[in-house]
N, C-alpha and C positions, 0 to 999 in steps of 0.2 A: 504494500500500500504506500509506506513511503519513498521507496524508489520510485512508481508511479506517479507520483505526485512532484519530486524531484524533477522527475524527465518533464511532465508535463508544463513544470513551471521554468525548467531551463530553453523547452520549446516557445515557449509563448516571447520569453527574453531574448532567444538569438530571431524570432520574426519580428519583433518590433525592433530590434537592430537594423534588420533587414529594410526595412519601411522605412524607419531613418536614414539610413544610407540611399535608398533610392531619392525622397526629396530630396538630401544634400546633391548627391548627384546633376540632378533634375536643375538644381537653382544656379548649382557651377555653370552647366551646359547651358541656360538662361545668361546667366551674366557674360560668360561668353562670348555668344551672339550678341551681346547687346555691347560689348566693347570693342569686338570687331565692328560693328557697323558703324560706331562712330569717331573710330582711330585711321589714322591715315596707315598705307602698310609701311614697314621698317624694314628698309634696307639689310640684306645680309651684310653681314660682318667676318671677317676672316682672323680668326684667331688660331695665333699657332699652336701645334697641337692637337687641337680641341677634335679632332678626329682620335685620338689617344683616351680621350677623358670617356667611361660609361656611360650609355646610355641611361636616363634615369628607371625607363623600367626594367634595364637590369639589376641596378642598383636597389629596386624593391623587390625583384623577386629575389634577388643573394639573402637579403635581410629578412624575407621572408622562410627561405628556406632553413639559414641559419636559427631563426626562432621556434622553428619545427622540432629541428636537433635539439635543441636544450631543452623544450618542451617533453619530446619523449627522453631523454637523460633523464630530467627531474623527472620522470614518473616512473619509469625504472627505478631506479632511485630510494623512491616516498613507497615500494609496492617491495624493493629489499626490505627496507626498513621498517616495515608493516611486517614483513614474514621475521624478519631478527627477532620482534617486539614480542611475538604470538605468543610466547609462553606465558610472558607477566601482564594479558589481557585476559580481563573475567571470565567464566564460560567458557574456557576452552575446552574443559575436558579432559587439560591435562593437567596431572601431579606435580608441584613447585620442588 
């Protein structure tokens, strides 16, 4: 029941995430157009290098991938440390 309840309330939290990210979205892509329409265009620029420098959505997805890694470490981790723990947790069943 209250894993049930858990999941159910973690679902309702990652879709109103969801819906918030889409207006955010929505209001970028909004304001967007609406400063392109009233900006004149800008010249490209030639900056040395800058063919060297990441592109930023690689830059998000390295940082997203790197956050995966630590994400599953830390749960590895906290799920060792859960099973170290077992024996000096109530209920287990087993003899101190």
């Amino acid at each position: 029941m209250a894993s049930t309840t858990t999941q159910e309330l973690q679902d309702q939290f990652l879709s109103i995430v969801s819906k918030t990210q889409e207006i955010a979205l929505d209001a970028i892509k909004t304001t967007v157009e609406t400063i392109q329409s009233i900006t004149p265009k800008i010249p490209s620029v030639d900056v040395p290098f800058a063919d060297r420098l990441p592109k930023p959505q690689d830059v998000v997805a390295s940082g997203y991938d790197f956050a995966e890694k630590l994400l599953s470490s830390q749960r590895k981790f906290t799920a060792d440390v859960l099973q170290a723990t077992k024996p000096l947790m109530p209920g287990n069943g087993e003899s101190n």
